[in-house]
C-alpha positions as MATLAB code, in Angstrom:
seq = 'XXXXXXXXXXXXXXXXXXXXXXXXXXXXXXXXXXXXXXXXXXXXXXXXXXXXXXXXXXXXXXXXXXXXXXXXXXXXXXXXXXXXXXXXXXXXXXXXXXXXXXXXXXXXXXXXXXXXXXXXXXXXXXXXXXXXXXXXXXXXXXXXXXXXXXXXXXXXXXXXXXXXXXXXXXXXXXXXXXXXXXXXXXXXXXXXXXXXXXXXXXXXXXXXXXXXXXXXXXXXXXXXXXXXXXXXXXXXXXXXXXXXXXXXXXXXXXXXXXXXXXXXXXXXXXXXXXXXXXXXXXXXXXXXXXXXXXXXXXXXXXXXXXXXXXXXXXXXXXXXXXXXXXXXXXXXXXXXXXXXXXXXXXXXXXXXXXXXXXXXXXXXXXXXXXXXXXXXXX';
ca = [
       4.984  -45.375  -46.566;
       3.295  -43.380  -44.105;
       4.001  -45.390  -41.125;
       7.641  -45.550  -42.445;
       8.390  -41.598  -42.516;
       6.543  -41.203  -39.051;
       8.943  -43.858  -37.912;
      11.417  -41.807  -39.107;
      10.980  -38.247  -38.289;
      10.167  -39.245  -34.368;
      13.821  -39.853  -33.099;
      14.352  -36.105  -34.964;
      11.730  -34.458  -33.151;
      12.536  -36.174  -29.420;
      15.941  -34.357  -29.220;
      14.385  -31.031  -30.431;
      11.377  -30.843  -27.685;
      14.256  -32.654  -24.867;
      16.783  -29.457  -25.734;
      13.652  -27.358  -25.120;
      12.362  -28.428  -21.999;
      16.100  -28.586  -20.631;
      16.902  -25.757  -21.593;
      13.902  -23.933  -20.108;
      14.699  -24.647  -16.685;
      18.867  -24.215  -17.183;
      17.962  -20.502  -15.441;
      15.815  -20.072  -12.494;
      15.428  -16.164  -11.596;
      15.212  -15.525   -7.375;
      11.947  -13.949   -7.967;
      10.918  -17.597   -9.440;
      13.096  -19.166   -6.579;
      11.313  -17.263   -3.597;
       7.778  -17.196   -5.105;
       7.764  -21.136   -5.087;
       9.261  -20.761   -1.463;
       6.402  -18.468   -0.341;
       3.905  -20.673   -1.899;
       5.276  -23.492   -0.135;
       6.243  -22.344    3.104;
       4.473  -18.829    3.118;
       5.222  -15.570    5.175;
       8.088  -15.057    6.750;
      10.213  -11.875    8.387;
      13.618  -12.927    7.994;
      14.363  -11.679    4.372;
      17.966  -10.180    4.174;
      18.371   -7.131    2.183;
      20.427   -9.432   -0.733;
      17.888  -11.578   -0.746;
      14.957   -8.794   -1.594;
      17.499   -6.960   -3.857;
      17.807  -10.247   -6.113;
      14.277  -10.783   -6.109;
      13.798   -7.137   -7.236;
      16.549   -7.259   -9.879;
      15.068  -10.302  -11.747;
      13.954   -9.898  -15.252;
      10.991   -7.998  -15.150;
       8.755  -10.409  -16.986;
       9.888  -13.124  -14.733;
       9.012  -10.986  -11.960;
       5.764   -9.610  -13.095;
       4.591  -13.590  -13.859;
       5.944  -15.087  -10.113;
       4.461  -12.014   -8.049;
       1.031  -13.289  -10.112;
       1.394  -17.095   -9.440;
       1.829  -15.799   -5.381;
      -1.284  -13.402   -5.792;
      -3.158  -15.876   -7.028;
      -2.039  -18.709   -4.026;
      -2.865  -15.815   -1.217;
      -5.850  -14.065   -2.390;
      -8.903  -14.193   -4.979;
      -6.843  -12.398   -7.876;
      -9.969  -11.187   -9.625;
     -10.997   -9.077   -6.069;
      -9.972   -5.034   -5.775;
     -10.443   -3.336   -2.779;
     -11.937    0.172   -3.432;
     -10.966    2.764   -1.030;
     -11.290    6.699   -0.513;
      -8.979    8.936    1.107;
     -10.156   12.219    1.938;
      -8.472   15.210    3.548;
     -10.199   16.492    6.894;
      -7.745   18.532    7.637;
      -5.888   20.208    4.973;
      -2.399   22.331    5.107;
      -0.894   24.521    7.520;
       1.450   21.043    8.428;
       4.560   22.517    9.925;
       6.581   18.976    9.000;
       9.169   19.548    5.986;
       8.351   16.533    4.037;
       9.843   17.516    0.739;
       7.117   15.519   -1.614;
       4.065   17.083    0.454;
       2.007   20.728   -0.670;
       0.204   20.491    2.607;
       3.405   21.768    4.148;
       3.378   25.680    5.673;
       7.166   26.085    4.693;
       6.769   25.452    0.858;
       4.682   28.236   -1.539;
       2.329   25.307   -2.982;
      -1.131   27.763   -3.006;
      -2.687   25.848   -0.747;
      -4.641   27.370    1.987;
      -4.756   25.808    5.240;
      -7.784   24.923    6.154;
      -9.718   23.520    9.562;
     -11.025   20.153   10.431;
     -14.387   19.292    8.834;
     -17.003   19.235   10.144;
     -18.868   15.849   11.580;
     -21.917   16.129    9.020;
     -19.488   17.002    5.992;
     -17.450   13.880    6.809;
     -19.897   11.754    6.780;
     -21.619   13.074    3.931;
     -18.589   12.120    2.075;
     -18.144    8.950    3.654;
     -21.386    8.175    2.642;
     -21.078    9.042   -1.046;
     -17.891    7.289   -1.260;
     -19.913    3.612   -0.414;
     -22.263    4.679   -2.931;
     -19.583    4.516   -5.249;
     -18.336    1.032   -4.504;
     -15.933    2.223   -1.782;
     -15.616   -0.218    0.822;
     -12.715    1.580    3.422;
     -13.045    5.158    3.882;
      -9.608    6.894    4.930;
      -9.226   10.040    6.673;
      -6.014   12.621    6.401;
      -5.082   15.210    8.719;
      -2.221   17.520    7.884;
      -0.429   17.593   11.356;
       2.717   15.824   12.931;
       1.032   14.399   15.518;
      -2.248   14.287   17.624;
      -0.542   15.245   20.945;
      -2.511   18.628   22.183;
      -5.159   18.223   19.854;
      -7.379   16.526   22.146;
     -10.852   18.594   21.073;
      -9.930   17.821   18.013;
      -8.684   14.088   18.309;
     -12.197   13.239   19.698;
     -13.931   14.413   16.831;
     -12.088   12.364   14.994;
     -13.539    9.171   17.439;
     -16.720   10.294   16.701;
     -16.444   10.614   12.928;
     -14.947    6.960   12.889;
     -17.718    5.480   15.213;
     -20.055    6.740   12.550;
     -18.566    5.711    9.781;
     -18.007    1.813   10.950;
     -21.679    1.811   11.913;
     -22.163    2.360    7.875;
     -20.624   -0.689    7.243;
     -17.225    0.218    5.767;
     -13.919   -0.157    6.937;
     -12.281    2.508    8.534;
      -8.728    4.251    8.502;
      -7.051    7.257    9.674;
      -3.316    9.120    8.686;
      -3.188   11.332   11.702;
       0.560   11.922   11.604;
       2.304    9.938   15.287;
       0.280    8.895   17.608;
       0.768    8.040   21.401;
       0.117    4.649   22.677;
      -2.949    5.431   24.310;
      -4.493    7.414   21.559;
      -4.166    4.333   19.667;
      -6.194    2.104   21.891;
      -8.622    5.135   22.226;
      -9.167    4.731   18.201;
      -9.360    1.026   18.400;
     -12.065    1.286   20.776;
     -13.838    3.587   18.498;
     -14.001    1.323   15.551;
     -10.714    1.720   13.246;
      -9.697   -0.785   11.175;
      -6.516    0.251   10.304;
      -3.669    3.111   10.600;
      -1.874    4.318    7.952;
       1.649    5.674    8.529;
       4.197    5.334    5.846;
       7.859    5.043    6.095;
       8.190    6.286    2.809;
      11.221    5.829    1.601;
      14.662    3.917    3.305;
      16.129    4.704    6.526;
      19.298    5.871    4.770;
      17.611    8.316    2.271;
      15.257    9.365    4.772;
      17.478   12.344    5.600;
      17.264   13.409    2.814;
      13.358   14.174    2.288;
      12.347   14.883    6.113;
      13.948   16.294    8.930;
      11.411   17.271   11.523;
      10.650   13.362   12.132;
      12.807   10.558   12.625;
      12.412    6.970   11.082;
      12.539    5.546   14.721;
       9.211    7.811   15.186;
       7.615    6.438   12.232;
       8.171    2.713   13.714;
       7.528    3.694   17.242;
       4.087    4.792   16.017;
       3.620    1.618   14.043;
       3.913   -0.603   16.982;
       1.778    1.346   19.202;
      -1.113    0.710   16.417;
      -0.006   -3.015   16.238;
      -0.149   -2.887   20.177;
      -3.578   -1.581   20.060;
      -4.816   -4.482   18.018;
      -5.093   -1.794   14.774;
      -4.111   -2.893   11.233;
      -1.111   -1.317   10.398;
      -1.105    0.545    6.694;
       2.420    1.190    5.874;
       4.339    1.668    2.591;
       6.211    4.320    0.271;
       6.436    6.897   -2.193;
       9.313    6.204   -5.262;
      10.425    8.577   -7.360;
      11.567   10.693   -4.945;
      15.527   10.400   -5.939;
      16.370    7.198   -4.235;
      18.238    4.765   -5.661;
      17.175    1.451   -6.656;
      18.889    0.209   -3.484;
      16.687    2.660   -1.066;
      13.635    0.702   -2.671;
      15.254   -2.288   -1.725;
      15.935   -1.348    1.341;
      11.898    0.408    1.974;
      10.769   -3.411    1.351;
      13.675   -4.748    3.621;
      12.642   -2.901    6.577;
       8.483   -3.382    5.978;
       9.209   -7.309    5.463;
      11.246   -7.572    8.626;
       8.161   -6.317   10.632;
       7.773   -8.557   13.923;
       4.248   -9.031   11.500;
       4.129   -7.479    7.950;
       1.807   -4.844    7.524;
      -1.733   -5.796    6.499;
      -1.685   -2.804    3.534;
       1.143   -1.928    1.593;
       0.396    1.513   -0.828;
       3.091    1.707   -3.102;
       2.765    5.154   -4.422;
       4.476    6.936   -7.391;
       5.533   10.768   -6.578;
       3.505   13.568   -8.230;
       5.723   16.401   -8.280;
       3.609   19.458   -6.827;
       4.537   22.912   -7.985;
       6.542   24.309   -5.037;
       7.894   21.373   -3.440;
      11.122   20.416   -3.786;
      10.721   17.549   -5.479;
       8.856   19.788   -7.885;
      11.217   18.803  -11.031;
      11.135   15.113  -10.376;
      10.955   12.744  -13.305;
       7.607   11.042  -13.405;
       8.135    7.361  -12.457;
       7.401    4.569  -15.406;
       5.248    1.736  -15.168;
       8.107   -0.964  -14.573;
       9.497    0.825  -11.202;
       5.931    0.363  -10.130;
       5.468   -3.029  -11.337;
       9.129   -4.179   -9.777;
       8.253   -2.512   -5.632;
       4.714   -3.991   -6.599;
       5.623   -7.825   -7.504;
       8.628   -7.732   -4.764;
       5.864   -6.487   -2.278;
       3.966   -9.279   -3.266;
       6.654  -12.153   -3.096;
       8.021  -11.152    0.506;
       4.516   -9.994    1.666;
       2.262  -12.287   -0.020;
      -0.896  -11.210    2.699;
      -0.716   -8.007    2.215;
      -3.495   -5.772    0.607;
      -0.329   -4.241   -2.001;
      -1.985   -1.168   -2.609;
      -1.899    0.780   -6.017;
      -2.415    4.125   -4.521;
      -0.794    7.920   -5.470;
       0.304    8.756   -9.042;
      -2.124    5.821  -10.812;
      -3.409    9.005  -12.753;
      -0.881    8.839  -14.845;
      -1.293    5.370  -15.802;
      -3.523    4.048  -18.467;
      -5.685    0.792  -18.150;
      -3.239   -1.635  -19.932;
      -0.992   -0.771  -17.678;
      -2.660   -0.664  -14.580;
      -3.911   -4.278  -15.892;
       0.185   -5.270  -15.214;
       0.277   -3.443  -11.603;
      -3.221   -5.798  -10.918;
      -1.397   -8.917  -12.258;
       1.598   -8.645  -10.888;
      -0.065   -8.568   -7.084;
      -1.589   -5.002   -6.408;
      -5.025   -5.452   -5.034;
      -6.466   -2.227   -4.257;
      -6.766    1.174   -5.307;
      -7.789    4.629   -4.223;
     -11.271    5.904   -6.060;
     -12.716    9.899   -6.206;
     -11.233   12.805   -7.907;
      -8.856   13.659   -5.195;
      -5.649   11.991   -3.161;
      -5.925   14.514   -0.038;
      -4.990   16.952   -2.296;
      -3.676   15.773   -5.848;
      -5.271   14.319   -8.674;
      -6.724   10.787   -8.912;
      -8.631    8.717  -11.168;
     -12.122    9.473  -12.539;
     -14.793    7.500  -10.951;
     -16.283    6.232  -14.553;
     -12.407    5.333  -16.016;
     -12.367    3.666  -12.782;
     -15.886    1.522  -13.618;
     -14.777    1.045  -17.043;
     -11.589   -0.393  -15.946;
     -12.913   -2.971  -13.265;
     -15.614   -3.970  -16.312;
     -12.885   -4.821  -19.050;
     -10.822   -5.933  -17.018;
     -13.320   -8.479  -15.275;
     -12.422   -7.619  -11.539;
     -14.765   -7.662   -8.623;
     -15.204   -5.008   -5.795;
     -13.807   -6.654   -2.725;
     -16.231   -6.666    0.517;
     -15.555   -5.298    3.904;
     -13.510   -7.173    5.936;
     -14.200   -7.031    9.658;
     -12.152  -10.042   11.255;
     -12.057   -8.610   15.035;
     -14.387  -10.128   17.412;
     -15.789   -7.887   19.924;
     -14.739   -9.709   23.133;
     -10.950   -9.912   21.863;
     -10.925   -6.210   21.105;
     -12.130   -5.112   24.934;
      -9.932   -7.522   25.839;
      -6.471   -6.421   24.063;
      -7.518   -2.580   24.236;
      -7.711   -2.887   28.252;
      -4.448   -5.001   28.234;
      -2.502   -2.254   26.510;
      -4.639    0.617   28.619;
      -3.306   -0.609   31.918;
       0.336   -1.124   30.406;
       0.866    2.635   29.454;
      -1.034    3.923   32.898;
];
């Protein structure tokens, strides 16, 4: 009897589990689309804007699981690079960047300050790889590093020193000429962080004392130099979804994408303009942080300012969906960041791993390329 009524119910089930399967693959998202691409095929710098906009505007689930499946192809997704930024050189900036306290025209109460000293600097470097850091970033409120040149070579020193600890190294300087660039490649630095921050068209409408074509010019002297290039943005600063879109358009379509990508969430600052700015939720971040992933899939996508404000679950999501790296220490240059035990805590429920320094250049190639571009800009 047994036997019969298995008999039976089989052809019943068969259609049930068929209609299932078919109908789980009747709807593939582009974010599902592209991420099999990039596993398949992988980088690539000829994204359109349409395409990256249809990635971004999948279902946010769908996204969230395909920028995981191409984390997990390009890097060891259990790994999280810690880094520190710290502020050598704080205020006084004369740019007009509409986010930023450190700027002289905006009544933030913070005092300008002077460029720390060599022993402080390293002091702090030095407590930072204590702490699990392995890249140590330095921030100098100024435009650029033309006609700073006692100062600029300070800065040489301070990086020498710092590499010879064993960490990596990277500097925010503001623009840079091509031969300062090859100067701080010789020194030691790993990589150079200048963001574009938000999309060419919106641009406008946070700075006006440098252009976009500045910001790029400066990126390719660093790439010239044989630097890394760290280069991202800041939402929540009024764009629309399309200027996000468009952030990722113009970092993707890179002659090479950058080798860091901070995705950073605004904290309004008391004084700015952007001082009544609605904090950004967890699913902007998680959309610019997947989408970073899927079109950038060797990038270090970098969880960087405004993670204060997120709690561990949901940092967990910004992890899984492809960020792989965050900023440790009580302090972004000047705002708030995470506390150094949450951050502990965190990495120990959540079962991720400290990633090591990675020094890739050989020594030869670097004398080499730096001496190539030296004689180019003489």
């Amino acid at each position: 009897m047994f036997t019969i009524r298995s008999s039976i119910l089989r052809p019943q089930l068969r259609p049930t589990i068929s209609l299932l399967h078919s109908s789980s693959y009747t709807f593939s998202s582009a974010a599902a689309i592209e991420a099999e691409r990039t596993i398949s095929k992988g980088p690539r710098n000829d994204w359109t804007r349409d395409e990256i906009k249809s990635i971004y505007d999948s279902p946010v689930l769908d996204l969230l699981f395909h920028g995981a499946q191409v984390h997990r192809h390009a890097h060891n997704f259990r790994e999280v690079q810690q880094c520190t930024l710290l502020s050598i050189k704080t205020g006084g900036c004369s740019e007009d960047c509409s986010y930023c306290p450190q700027s002289s025209r905006y009544d933030t109460g913070l005092k300008a300050q002077r460029l720390m000293s060599k022993d402080a600097v390293l002091e702090a470097a030095k407590k930072a790889k204590e702490a699990g850091s392995t890249r140590f970033c330095m921030g100098a409120a100024w435009r650029e590093t033309v006609g700073r040149k006692t100062n600029f070579n300070q800065i040489l020193e301070y990086v020498k020193e710092i590499r010879n600890m064993g960490m990596e190294v990277c500097c925010t300087l503001g623009m840079l000429e091509q031969q300062q660039a090859v100067e701080l490649k010789k020194a030691g630095l790993t990589a150079y962080n200048h963001n574009l921050d938000t999309s060419r068209e919106y641009y406008p409408n946070i700075i006006t004392t440098r252009s976009y074509d500045e910001r790029l010019e400066t990126l390719q002297f660093v790439r010239d130099a044989g630097i890394n290039v760290c280069s991202g943005g800041i939402i929540g600063l009024g764009e629309a979804e399309a200027d996000r879109v468009g952030l990722l358009h113009t970092l993707a379509t890179l002659p090479t994408h950058p080798e860091s990508v901070p995705i950073n969430a605004l904290i309004a600052v008391k004084g700015t303009p952007l001082q009544d700015q609605k904090p950004v939720n967890i699913w902007e971040m998680i959309r610019m942080i997947a989408s970073a992933r899927i079109i950038m899939p060797k990038a270090m996508v970098r969880l960087s300012a405004g993670r204060v404000r997120f709690s561990m679950p949901e940092q967990a999501l910004c992890f899984l969906a492809g960020a792989n790296s965050i900023f440790t220490g009580e302090k972004l240059l000047t705002t708030p960041n995470n506390d150094f035990d949450a951050d502990q805590l965190m990495f120990k429920v959540l079962g991720l791993t400290p990633k090591a320094p990675s020094f890739s250049d050989d020594a030869t190639f670097e004398t080499n390329a730096c001496e190539e571009v030296a004689s180019t800009s003489g």
